[in-house]
C-alpha positions in Angstrom: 30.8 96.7 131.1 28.7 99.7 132.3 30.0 102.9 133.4 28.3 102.4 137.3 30.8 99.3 137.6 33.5 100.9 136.3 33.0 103.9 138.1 32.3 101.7 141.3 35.5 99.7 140.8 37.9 102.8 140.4 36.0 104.7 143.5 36.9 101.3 145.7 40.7 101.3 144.5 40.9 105.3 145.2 39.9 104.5 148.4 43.3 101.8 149.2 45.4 104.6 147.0 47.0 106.1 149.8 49.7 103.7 151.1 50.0 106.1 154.2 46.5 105.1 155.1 47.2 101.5 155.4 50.5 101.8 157.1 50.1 101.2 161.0 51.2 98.2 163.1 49.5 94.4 163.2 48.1 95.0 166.6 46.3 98.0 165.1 44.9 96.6 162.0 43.5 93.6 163.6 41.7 95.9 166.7 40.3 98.1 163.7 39.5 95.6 161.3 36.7 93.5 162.9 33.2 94.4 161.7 32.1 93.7 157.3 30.2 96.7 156.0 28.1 97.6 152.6 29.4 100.7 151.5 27.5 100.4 148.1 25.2 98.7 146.0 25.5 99.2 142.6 22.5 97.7 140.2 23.2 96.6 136.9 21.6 95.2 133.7 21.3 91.4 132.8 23.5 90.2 130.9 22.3 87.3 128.4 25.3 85.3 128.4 26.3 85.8 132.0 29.7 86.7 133.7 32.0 84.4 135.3 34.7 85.3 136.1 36.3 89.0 136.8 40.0 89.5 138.1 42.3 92.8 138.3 45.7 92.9 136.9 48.3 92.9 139.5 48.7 96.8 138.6 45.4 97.7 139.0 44.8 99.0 135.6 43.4 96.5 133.5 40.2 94.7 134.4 39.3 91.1 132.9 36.2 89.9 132.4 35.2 86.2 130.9 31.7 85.6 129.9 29.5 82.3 129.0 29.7 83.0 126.0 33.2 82.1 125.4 34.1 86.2 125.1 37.0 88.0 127.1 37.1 91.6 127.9 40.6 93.5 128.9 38.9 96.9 130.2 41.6 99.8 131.1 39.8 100.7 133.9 41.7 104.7 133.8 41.1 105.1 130.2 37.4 103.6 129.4 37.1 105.1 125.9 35.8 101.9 123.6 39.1 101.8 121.7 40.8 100.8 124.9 38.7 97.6 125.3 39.7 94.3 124.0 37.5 91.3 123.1 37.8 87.9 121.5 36.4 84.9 122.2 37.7 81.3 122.3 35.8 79.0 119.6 33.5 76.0 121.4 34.6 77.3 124.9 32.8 78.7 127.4 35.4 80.6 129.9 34.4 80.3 133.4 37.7 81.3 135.0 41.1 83.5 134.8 44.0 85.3 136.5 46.8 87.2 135.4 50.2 86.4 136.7 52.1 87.9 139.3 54.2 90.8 136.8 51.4 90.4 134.7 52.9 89.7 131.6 50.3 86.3 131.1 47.2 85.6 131.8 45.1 81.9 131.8 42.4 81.1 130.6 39.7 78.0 131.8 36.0 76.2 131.1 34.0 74.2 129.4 36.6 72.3 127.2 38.8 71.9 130.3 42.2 73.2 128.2 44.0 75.4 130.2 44.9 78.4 128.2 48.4 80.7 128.6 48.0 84.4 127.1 50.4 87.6 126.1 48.9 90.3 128.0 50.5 92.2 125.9 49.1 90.6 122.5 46.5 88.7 123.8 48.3 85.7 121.5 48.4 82.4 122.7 51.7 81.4 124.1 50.6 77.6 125.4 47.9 75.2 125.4 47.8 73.0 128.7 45.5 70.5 127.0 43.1 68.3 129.1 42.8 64.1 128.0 41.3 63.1 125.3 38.2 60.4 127.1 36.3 59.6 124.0 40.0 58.5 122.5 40.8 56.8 125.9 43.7 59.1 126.5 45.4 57.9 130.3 43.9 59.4 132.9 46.5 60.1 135.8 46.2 63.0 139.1 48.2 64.7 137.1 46.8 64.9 134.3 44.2 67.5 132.9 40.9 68.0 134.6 37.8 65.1 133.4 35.6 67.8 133.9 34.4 71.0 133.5 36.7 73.9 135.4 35.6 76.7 137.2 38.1 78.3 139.3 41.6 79.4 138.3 44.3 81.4 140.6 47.8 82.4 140.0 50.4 82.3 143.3 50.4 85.9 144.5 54.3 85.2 145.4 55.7 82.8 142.5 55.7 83.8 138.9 54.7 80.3 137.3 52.6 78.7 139.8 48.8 78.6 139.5 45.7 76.4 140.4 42.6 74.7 138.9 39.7 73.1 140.4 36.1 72.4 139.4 33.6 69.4 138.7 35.8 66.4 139.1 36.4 66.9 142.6 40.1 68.1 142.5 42.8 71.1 143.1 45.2 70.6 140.4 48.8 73.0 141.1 50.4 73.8 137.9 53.6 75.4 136.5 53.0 76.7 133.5 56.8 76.2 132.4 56.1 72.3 132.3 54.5 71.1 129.1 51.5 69.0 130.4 51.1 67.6 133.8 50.3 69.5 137.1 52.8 69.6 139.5 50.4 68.4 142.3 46.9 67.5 142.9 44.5 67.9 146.2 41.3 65.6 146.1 38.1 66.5 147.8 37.1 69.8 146.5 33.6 70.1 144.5 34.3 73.4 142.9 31.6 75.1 140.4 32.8 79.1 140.7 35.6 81.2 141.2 36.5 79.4 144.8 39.9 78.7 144.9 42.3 81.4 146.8 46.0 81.2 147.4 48.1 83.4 150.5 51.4 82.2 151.5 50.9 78.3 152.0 48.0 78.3 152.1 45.4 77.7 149.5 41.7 78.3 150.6 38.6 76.4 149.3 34.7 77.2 148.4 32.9 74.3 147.2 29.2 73.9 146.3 28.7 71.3 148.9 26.2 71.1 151.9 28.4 70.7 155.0 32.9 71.6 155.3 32.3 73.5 152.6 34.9 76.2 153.1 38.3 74.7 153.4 41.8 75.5 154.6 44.8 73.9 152.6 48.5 73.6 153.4 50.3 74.1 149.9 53.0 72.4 150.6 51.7 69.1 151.3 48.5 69.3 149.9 46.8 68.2 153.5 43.9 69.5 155.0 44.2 71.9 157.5 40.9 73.3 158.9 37.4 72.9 158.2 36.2 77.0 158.8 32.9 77.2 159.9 30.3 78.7 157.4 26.9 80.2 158.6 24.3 78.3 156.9 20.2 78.5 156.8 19.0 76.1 158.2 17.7 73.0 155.9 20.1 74.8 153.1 23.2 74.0 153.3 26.2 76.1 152.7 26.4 75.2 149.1 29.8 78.1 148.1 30.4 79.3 144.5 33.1 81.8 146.0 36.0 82.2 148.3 38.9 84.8 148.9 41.4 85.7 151.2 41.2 89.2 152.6 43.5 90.9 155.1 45.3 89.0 158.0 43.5 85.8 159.3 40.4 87.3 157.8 38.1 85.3 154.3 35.0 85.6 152.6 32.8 83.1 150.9 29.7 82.9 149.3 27.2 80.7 147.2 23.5 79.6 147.0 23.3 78.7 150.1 22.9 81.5 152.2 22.5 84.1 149.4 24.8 86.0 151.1 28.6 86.4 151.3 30.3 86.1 154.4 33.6 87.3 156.3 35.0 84.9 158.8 38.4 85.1 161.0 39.5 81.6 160.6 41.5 81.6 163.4 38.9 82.3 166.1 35.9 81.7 163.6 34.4 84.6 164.5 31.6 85.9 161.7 32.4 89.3 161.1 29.5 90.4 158.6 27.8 89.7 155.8 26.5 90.8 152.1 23.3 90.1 151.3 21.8 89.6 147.7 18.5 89.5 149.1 17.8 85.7 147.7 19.7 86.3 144.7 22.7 83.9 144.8 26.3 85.1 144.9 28.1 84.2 141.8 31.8 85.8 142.1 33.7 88.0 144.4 36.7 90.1 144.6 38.8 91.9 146.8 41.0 95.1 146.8 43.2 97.4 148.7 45.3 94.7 150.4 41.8 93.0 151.5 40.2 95.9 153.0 37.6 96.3 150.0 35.5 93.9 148.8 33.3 93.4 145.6 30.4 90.8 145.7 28.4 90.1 142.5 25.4 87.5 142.1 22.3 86.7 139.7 20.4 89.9 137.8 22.9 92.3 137.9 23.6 92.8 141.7 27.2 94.5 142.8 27.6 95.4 146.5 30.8 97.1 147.6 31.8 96.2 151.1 35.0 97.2 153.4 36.6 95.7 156.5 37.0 98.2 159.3 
């Protein structure tokens, strides 16, 4: 991890520091909060295995990154000396997705071998192995069962301490609770995920998939139905084709991919396109957002990070 990132990521959570600044009523925020800007675009150096997946603790001090390799990464993001950083990897895997819990105190892991992981944050030991079936033994494959294929996207319920959800290549939102031994709790069919592009707010559970048309999604979580298909600017003869999707603030999300080679905010209510990111025909890879939506981080192919804000 450089020392431009880091210093980008800890300038964009000074900025949402001041709880003062956010305060105001709903009427306010949504008049003020129509328009996506770049504030910054930081360039960084290839990295040979690639990187995947990046979320923050729900503190705000700890940073994890996952990398093709199979390696993780726990930065402290206010005490960056090299003895502060953590790294092991996880034999045969390649980890492509992970979240922390909502008091922090586990985080999961996700990839290539399609076993779902269960960490001490505070060890970094393994507490549980969700594993996925066995095919080549002709384990049963049920909905609620592990994932066939390979996953990409894993998000823990901002609101509930045990819930989380997986999606990726075999077409499928799997919702888990990681006090149950084995099987998912519930399963939503349809989505073609292959990045971080699964989001959770309340009940509702938003989708990116690398598909050519209805490619950003609006799920109830309760029911598992569809709610909305959102709109998605696409080039024409491209597609929309989305590796990413998050919730920001109020009835705002951004989503981004190969498609467009661009991430872009969109009020889902009125479908109104509110900006974009552009990585200049580089494709965007992973996103991330901070200071209760208002700041968001967009990260593609060669080394691009743009840092964007809602106003």
């Amino acid at each position: 991890m450089s020392r431009r990132i880091k210093e980008a990521i800890l300038l964009s959570k000074e900025l949402g520091s001041s709880d003062e600044s956010l305060e105001g009523s709903e009427e306010e925020e949504d008049m003020q909060q129509t328009r996506l800007y770049v504030r910054d675009h930081v360039p960084l150096s290839k990295d040979f295995h690639s990187i995947y997946s990046l979320h923050f603790s729900p503190n705000g001090n700890q940073l994890a990154v996952g990398f093709g390799n199979g390696a993780i990464q726990v930065i402290s993001l206010y005490d960056t000396e090299s003895t502060n950083v953590i790294s092991f990897s996880e034999a045969g895997n390649e980890i492509n997705a992970l979240d922390f819990c909502l008091d922090g105190s586990v985080y999961a892991t996700a990839g290539k071998d399609r076993h779902i992981r269960l960490y001490d944050s505070r060890t970094n030991e393994i507490l549980h192995i969700l594993e996925a079936p066995d095919i080549m033994n002709n384990d049963d494959l049920t909905l609620t069962s592990g994932h066939s294929r390979r996953i990409f996207a894993l998000k823990f319920h901002p609101n509930e301490y045990h819930i989380f959800l997986t999606g990726g290549w075999d077409n499928s939102i799997k919702i888990w609770d990681k006090r149950m031994a084995k099987e998912a709790r519930r399963v939503i069919n349809g989505p073609h995920i292959c990045g971080p592009g699964i989001d959770i707010k309340d009940n509702k559970i938003l989708t990116g998939s690398w598909v050519a048309r209805n490619a950003l999604q609006l799920w109830d979580y309760r029911s598992a139905q569809l709610e909305k298909n959102i709109p998605f600017p696409g080039r024409l003869f491209h597609g929309e084709f989305l590796y990413a999707a998050k919730f920001c603030n109020k009835n705002v999300v951004i989503a981004g991919g190969s498609g467009t080679y661009s991430a872009c905010a969109v009020d889902y209510k009125t479908d109104r396109i509110l900006g974009e990111v552009s990585l200049m025909n580089k494709t965007v890879q992973t996103l991330d957002v901070a200071c209760h939506g208002k700041v968001v981080a967009v990260a593609g192919v060669g080394g691009n990070l743009h840092i964007a804000e809602l106003c």
